[in-house]
PDB file of N, CA, C, O and CB in Angstrom:
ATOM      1  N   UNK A   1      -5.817 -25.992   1.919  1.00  0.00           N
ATOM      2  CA  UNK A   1      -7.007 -25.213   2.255  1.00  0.00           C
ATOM      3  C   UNK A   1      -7.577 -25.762   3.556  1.00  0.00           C
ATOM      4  O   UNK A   1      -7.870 -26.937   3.778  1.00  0.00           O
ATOM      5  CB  UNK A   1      -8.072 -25.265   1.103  1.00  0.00           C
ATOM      6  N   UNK A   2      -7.686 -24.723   4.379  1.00  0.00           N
ATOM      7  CA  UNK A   2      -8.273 -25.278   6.020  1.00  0.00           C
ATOM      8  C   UNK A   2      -9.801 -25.311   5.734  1.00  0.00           C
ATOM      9  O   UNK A   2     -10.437 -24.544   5.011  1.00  0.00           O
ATOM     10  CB  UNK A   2      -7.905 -24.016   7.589  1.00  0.00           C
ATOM     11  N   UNK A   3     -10.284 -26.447   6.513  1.00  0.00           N
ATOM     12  CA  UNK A   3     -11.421 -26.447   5.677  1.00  0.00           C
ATOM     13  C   UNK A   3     -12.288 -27.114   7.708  1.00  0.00           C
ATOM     14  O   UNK A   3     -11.477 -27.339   8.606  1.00  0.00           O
ATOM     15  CB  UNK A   3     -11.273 -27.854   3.662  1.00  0.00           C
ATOM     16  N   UNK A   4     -13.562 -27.262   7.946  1.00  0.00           N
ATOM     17  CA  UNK A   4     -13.905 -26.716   8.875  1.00  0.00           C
ATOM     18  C   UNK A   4     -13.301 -27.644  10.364  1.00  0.00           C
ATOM     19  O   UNK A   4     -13.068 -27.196  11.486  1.00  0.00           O
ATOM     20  CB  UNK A   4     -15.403 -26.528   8.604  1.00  0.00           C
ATOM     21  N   UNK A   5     -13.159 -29.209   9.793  1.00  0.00           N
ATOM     22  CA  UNK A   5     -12.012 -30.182  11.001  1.00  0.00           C
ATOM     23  C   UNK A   5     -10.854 -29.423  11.394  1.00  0.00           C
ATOM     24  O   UNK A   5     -10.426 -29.659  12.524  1.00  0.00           O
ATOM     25  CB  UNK A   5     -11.229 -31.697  10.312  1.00  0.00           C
ATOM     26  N   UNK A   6     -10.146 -28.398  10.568  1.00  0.00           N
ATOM     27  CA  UNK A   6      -8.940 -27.619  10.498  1.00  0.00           C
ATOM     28  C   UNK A   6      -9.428 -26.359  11.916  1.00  0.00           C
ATOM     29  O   UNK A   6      -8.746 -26.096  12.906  1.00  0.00           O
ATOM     30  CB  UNK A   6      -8.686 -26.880   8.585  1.00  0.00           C
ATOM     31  N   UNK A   7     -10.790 -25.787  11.552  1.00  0.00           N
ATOM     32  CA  UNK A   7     -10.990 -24.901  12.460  1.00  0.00           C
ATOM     33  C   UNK A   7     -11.280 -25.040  13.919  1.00  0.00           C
ATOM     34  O   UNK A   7     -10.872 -24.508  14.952  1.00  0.00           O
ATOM     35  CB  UNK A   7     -11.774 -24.341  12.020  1.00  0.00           C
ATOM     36  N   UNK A   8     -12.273 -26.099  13.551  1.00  0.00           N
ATOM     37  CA  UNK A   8     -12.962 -26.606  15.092  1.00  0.00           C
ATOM     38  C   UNK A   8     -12.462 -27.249  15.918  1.00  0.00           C
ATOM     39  O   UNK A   8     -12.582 -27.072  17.131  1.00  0.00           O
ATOM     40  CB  UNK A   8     -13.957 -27.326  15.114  1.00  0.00           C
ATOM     41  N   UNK A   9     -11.583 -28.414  15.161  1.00  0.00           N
ATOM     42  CA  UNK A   9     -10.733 -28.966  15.679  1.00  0.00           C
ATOM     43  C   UNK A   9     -10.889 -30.323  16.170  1.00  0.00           C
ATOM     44  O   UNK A   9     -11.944 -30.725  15.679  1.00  0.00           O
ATOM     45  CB  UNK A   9     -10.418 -28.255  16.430  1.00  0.00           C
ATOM     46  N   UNK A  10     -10.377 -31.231  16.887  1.00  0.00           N
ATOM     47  CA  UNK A  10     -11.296 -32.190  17.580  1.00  0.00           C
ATOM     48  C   UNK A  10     -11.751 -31.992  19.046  1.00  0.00           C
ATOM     49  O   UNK A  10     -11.169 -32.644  19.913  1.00  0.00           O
ATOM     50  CB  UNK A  10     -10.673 -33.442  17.541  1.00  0.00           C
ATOM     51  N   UNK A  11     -12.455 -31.392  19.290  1.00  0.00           N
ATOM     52  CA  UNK A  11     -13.116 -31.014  20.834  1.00  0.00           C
ATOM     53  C   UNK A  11     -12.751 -30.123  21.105  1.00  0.00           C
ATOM     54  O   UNK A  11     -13.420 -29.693  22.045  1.00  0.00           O
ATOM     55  CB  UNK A  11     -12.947 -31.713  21.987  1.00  0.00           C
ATOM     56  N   UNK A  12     -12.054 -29.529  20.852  1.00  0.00           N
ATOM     57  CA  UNK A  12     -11.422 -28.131  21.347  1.00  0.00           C
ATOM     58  C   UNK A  12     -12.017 -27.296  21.125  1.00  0.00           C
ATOM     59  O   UNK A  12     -12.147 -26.545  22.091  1.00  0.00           O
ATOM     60  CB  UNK A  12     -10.320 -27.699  20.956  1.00  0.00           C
ATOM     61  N   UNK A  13     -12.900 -26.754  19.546  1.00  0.00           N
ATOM     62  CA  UNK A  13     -13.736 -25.338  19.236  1.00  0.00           C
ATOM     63  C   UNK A  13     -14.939 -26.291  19.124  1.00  0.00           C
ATOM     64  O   UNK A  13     -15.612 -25.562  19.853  1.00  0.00           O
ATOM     65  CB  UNK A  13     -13.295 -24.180  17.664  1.00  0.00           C
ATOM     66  N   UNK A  14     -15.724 -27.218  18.859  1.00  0.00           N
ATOM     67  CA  UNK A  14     -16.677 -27.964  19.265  1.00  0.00           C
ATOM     68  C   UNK A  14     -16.414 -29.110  18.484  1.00  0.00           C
ATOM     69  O   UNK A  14     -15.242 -29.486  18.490  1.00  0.00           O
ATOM     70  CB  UNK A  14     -17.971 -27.398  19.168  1.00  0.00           C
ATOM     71  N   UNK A  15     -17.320 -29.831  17.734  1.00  0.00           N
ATOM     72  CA  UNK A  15     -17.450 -31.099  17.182  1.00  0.00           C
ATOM     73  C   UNK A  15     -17.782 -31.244  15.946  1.00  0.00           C
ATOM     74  O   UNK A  15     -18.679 -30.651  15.347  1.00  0.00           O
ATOM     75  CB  UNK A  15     -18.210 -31.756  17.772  1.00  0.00           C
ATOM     76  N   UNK A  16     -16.943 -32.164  15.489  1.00  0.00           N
ATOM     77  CA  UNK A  16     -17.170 -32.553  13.929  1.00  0.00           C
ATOM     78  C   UNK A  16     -17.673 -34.230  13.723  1.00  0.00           C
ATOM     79  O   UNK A  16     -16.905 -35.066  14.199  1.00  0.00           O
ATOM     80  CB  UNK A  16     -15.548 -32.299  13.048  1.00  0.00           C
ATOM     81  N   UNK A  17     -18.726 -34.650  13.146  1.00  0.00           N
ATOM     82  CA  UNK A  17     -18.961 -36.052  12.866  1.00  0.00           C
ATOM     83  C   UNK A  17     -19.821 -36.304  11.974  1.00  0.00           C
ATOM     84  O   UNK A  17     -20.603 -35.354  11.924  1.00  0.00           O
ATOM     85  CB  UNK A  17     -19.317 -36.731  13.857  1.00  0.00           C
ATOM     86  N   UNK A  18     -20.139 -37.266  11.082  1.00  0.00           N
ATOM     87  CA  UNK A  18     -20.904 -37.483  10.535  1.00  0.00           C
ATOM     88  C   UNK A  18     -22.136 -37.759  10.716  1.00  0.00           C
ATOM     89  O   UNK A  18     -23.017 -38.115   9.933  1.00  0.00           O
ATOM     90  CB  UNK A  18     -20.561 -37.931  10.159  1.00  0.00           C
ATOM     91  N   UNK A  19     -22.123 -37.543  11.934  1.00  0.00           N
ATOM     92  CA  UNK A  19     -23.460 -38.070  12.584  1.00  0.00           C
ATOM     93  C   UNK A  19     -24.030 -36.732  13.905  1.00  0.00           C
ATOM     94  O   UNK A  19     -23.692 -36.497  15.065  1.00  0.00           O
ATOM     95  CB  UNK A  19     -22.999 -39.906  13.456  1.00  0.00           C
ATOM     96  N   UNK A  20     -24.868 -36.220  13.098  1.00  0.00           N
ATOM     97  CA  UNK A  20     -25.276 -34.947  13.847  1.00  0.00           C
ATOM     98  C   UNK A  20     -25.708 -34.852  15.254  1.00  0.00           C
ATOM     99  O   UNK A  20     -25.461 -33.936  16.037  1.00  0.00           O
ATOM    100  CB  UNK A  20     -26.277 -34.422  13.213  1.00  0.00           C
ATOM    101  N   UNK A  21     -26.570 -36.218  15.522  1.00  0.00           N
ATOM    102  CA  UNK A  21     -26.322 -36.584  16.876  1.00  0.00           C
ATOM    103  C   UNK A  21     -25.104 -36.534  17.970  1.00  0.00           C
ATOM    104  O   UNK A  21     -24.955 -36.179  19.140  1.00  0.00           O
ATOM    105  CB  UNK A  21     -26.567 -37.620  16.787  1.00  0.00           C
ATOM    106  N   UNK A  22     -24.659 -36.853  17.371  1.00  0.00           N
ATOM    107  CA  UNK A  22     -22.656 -37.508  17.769  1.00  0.00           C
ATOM    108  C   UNK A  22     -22.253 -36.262  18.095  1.00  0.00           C
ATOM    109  O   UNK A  22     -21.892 -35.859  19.201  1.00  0.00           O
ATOM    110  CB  UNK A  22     -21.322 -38.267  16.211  1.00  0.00           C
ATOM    111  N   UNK A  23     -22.355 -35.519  16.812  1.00  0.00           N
ATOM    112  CA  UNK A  23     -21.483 -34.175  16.913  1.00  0.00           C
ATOM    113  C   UNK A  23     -22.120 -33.210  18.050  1.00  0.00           C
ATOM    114  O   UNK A  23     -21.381 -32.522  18.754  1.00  0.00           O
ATOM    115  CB  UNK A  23     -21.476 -33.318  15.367  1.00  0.00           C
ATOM    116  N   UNK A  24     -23.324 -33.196  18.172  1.00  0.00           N
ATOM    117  CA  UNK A  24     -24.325 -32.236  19.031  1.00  0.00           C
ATOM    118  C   UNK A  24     -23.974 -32.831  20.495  1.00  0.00           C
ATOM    119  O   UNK A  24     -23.535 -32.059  21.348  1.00  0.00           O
ATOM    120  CB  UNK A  24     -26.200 -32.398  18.577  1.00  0.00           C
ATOM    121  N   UNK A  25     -24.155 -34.127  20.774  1.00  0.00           N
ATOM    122  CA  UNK A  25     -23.755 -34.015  22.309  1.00  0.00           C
ATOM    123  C   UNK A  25     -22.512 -34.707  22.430  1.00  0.00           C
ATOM    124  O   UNK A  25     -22.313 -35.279  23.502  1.00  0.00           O
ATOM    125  CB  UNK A  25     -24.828 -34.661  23.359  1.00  0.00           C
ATOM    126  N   UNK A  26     -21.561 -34.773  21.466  1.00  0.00           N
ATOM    127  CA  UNK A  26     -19.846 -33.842  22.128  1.00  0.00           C
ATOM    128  C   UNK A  26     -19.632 -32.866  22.073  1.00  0.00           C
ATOM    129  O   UNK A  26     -18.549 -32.415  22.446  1.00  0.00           O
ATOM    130  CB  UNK A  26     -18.582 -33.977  21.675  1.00  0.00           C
ATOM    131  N   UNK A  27     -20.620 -32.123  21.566  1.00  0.00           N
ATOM    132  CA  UNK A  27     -20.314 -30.668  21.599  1.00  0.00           C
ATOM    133  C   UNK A  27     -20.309 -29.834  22.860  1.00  0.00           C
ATOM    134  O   UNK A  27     -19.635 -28.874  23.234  1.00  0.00           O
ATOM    135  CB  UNK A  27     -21.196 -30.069  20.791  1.00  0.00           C
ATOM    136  N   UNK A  28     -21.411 -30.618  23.445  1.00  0.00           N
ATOM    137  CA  UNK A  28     -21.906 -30.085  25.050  1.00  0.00           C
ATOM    138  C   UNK A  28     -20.708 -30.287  26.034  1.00  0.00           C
ATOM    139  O   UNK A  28     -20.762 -29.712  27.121  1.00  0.00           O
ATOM    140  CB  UNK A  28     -23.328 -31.078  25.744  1.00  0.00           C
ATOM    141  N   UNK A  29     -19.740 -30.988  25.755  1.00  0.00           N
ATOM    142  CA  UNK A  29     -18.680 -30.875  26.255  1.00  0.00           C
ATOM    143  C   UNK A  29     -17.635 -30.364  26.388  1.00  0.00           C
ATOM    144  O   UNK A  29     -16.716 -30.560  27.184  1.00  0.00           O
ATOM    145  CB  UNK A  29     -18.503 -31.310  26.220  1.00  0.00           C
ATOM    146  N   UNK A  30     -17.812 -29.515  25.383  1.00  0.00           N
ATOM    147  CA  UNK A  30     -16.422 -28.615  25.083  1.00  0.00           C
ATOM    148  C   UNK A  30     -16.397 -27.660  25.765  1.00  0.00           C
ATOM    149  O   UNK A  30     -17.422 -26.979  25.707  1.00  0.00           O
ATOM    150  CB  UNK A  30     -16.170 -28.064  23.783  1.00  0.00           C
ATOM    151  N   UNK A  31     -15.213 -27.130  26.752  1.00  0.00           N
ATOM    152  CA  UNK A  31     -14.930 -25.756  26.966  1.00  0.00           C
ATOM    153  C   UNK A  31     -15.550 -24.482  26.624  1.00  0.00           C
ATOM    154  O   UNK A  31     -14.759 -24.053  25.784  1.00  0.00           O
ATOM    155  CB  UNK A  31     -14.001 -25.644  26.566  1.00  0.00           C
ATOM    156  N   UNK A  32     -16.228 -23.837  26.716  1.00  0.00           N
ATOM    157  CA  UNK A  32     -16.568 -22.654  25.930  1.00  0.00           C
ATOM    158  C   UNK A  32     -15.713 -21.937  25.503  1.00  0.00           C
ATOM    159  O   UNK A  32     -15.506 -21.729  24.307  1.00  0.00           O
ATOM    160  CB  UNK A  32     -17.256 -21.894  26.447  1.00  0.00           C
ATOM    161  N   UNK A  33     -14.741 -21.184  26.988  1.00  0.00           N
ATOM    162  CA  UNK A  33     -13.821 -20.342  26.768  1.00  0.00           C
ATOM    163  C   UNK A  33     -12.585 -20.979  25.715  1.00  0.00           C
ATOM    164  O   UNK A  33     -12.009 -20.202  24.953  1.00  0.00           O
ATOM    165  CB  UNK A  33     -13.368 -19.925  28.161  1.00  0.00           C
ATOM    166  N   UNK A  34     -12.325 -22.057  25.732  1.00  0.00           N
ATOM    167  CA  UNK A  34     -11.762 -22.544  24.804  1.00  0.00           C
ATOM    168  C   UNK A  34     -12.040 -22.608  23.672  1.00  0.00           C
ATOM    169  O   UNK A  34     -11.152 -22.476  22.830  1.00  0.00           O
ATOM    170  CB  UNK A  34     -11.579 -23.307  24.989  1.00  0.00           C
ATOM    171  N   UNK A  35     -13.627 -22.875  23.234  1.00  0.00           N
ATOM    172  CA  UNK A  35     -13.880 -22.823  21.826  1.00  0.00           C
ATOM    173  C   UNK A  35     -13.769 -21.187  21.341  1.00  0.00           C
ATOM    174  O   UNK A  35     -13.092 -20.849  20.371  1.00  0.00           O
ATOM    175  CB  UNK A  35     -15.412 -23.516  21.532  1.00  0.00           C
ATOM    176  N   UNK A  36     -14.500 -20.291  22.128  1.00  0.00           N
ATOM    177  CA  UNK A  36     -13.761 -18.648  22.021  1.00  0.00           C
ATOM    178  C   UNK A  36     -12.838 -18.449  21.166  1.00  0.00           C
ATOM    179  O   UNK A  36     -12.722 -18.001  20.026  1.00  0.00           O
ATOM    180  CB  UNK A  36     -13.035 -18.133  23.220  1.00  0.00           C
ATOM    181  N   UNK A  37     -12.009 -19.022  22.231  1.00  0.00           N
ATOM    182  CA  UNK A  37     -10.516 -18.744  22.129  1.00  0.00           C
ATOM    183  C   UNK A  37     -10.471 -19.031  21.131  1.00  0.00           C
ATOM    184  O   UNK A  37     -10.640 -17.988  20.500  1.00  0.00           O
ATOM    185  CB  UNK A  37      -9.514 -19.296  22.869  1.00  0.00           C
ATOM    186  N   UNK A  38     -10.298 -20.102  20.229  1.00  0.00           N
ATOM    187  CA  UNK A  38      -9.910 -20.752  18.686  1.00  0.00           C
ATOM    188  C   UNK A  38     -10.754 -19.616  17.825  1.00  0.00           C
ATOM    189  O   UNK A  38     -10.441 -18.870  16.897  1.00  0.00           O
ATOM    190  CB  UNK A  38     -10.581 -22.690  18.338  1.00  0.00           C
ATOM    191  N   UNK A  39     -11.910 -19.827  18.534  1.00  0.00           N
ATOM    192  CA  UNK A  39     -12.906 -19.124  16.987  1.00  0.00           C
ATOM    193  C   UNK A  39     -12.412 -17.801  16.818  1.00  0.00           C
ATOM    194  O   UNK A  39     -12.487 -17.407  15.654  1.00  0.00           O
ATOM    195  CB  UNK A  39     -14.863 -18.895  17.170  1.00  0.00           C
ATOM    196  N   UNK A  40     -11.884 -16.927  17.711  1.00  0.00           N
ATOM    197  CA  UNK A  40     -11.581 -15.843  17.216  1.00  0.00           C
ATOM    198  C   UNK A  40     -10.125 -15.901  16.436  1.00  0.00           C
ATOM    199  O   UNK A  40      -9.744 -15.106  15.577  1.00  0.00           O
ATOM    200  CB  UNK A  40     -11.687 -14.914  18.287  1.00  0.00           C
ATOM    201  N   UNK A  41      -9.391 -17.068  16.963  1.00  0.00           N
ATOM    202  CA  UNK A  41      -8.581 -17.127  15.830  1.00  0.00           C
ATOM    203  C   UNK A  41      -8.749 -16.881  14.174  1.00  0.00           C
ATOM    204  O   UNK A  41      -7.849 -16.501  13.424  1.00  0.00           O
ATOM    205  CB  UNK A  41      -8.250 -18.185  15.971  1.00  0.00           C
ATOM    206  N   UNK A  42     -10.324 -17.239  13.748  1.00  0.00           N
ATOM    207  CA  UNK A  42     -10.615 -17.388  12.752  1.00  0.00           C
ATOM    208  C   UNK A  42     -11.813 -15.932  12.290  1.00  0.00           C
ATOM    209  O   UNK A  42     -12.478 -15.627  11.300  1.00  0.00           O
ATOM    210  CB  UNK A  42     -11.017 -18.877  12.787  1.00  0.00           C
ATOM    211  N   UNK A  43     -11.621 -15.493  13.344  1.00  0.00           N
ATOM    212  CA  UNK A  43     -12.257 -14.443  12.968  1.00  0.00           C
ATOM    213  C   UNK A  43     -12.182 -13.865  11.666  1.00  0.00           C
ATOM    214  O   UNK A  43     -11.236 -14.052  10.900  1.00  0.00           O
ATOM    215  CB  UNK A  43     -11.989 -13.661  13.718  1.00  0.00           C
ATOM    216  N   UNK A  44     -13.627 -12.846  11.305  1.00  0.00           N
ATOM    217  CA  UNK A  44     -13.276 -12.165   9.773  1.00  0.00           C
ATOM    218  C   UNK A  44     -11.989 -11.290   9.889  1.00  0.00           C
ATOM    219  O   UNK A  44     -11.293 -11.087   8.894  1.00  0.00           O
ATOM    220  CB  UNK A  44     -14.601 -11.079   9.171  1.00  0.00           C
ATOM    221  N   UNK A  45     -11.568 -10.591  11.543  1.00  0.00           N
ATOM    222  CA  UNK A  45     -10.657  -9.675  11.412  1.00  0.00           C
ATOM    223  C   UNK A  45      -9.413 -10.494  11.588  1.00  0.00           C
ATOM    224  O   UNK A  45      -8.508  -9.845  11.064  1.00  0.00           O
ATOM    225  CB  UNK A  45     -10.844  -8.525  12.341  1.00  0.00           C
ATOM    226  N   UNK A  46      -8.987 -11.509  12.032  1.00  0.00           N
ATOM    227  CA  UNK A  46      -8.051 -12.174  11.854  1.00  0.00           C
ATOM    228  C   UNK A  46      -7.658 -13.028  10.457  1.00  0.00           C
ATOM    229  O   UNK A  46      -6.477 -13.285  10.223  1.00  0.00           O
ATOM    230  CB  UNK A  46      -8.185 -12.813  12.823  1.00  0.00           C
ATOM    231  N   UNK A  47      -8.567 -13.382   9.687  1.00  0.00           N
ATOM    232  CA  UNK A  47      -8.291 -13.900   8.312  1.00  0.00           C
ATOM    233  C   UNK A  47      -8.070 -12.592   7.376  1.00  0.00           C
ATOM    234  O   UNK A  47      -7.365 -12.730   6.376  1.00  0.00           O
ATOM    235  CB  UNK A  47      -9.584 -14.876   7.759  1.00  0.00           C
ATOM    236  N   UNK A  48      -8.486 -11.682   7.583  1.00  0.00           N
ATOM    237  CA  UNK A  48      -8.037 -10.633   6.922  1.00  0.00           C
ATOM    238  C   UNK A  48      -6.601 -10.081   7.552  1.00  0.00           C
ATOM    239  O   UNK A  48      -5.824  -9.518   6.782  1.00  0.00           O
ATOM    240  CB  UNK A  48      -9.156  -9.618   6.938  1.00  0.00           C
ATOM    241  N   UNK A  49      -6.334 -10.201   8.614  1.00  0.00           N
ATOM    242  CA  UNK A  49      -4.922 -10.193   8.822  1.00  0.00           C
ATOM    243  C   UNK A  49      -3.980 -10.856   8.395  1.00  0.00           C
ATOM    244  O   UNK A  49      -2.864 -10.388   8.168  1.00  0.00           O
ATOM    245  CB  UNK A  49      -4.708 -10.296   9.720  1.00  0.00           C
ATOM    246  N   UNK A  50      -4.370 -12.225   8.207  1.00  0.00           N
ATOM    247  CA  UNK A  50      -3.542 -13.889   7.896  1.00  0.00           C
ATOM    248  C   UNK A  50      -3.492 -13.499   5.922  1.00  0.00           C
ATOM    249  O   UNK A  50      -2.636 -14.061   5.238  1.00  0.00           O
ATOM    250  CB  UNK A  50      -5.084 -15.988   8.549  1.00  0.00           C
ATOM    251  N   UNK A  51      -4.397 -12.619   5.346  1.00  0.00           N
ATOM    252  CA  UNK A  51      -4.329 -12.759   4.249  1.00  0.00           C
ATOM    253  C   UNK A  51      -3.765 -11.621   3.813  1.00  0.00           C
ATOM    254  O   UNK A  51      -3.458 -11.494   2.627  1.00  0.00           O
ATOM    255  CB  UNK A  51      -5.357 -13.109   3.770  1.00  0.00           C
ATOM    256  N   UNK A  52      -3.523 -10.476   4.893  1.00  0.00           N
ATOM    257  CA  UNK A  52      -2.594  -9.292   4.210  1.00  0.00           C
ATOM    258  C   UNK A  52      -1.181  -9.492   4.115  1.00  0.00           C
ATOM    259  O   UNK A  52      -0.380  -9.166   3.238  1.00  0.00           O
ATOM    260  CB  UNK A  52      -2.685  -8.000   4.955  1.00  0.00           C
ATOM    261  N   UNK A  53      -0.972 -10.403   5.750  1.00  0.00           N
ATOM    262  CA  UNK A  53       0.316 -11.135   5.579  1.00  0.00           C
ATOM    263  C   UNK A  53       1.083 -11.694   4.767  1.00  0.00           C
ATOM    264  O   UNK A  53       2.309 -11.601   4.711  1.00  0.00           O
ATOM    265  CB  UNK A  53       0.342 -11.781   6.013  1.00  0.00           C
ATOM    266  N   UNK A  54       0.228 -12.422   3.970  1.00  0.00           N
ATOM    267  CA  UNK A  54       0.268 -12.880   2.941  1.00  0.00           C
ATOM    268  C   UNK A  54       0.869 -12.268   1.534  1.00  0.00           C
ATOM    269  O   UNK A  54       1.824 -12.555   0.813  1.00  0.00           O
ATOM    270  CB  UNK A  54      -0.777 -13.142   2.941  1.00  0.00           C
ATOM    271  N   UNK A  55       0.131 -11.569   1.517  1.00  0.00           N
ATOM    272  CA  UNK A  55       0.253 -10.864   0.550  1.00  0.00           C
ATOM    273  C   UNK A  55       1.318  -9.966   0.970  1.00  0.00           C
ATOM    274  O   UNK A  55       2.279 -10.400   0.335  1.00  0.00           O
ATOM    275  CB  UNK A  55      -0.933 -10.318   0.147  1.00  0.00           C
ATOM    276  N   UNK A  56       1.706  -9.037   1.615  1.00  0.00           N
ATOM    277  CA  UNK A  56       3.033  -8.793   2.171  1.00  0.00           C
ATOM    278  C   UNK A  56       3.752  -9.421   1.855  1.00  0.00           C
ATOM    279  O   UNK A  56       4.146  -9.012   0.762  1.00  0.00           O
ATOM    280  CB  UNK A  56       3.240  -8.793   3.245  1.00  0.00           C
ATOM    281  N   UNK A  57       4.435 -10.587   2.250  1.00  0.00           N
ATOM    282  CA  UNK A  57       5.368 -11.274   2.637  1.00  0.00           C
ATOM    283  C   UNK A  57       5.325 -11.417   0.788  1.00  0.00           C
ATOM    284  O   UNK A  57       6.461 -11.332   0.323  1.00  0.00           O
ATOM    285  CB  UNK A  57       5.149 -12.581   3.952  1.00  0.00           C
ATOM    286  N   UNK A  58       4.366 -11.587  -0.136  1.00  0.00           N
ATOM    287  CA  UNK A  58       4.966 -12.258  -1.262  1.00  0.00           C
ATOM    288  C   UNK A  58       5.201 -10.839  -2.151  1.00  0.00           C
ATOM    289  O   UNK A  58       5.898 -10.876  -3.165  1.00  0.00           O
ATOM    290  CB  UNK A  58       3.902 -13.563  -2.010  1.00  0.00           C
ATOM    291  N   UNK A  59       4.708  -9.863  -1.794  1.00  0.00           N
ATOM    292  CA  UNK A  59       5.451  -8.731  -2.703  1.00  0.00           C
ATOM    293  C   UNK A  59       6.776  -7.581  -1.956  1.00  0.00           C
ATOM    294  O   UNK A  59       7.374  -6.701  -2.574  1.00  0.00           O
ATOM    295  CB  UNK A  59       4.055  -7.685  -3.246  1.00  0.00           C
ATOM    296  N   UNK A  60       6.935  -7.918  -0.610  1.00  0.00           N
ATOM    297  CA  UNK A  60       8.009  -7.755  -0.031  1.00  0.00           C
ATOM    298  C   UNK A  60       8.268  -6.611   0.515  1.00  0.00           C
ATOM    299  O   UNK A  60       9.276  -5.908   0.447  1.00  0.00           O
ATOM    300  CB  UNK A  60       8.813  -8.027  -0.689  1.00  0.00           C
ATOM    301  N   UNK A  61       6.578  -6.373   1.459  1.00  0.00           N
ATOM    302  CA  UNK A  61       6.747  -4.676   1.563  1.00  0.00           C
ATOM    303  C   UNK A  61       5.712  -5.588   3.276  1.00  0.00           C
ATOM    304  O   UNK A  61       5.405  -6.703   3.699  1.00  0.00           O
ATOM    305  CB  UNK A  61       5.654  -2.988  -0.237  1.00  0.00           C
ATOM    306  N   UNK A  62       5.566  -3.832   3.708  1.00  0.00           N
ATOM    307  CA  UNK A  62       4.896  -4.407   5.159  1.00  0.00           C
ATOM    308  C   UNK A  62       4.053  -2.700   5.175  1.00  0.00           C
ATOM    309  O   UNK A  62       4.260  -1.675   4.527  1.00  0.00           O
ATOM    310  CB  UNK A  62       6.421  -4.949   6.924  1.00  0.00           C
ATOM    311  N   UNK A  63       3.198  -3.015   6.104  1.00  0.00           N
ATOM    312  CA  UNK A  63       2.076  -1.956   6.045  1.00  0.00           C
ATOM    313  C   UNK A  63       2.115  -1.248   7.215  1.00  0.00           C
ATOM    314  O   UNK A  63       2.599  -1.607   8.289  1.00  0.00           O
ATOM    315  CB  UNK A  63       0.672  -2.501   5.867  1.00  0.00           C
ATOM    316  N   UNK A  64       1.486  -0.052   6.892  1.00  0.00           N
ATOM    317  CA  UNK A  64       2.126   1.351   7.451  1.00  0.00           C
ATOM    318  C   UNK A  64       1.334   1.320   8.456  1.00  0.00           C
ATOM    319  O   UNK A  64       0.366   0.699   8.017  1.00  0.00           O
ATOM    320  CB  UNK A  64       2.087   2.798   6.589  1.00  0.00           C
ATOM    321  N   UNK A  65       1.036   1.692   9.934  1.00  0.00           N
ATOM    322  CA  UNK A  65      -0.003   1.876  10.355  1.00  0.00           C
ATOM    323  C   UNK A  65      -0.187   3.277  10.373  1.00  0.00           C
ATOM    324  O   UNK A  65       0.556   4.235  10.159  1.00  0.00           O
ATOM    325  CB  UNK A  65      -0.152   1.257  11.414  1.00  0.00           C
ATOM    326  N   UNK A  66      -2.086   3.064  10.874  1.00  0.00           N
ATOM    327  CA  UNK A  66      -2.478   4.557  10.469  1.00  0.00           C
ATOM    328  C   UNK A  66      -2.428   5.282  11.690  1.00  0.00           C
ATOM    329  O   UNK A  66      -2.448   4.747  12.798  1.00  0.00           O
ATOM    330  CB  UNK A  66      -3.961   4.747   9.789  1.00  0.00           C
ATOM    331  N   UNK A  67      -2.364   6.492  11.480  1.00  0.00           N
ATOM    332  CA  UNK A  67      -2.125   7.303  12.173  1.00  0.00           C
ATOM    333  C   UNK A  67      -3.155   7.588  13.438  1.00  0.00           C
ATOM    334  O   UNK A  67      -2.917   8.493  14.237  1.00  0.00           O
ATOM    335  CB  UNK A  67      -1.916   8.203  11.356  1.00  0.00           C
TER     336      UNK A  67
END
């Protein structure tokens, strides 16, 4: 289970630490367009893609597009 170190990453989509300080100004360092970039990886419309896949792949069919 990806859980939110999995998403954010280390510096790349912003900052993870136990220490909210810590995390808040490494955060100011991160790329924007880079953190973007990742987060829409995780988008609602991309996890709903990652999970139809899913489900595809385990009943062994693939989806139609619409017209």
């Amino acid at each position: 289970v990806t859980g939110p170190i999995d998403i954010v990453g280390d510096g790349v989509g912003g900052a993870v630490s136990g220490d909210l300080r810590e995390a808040a100004l490494a955060a100011l360092h991160v790329d924007r367009a880079e953190a973007r970039q990742r987060a829409m990886r995780y988008s609602w419309t991309a996890c709903a893609e990652m999970f139809l896949d899913t489900v595809e792949e385990a009943l062994g069919t693939t989806r139609k597009l619409a017209a």
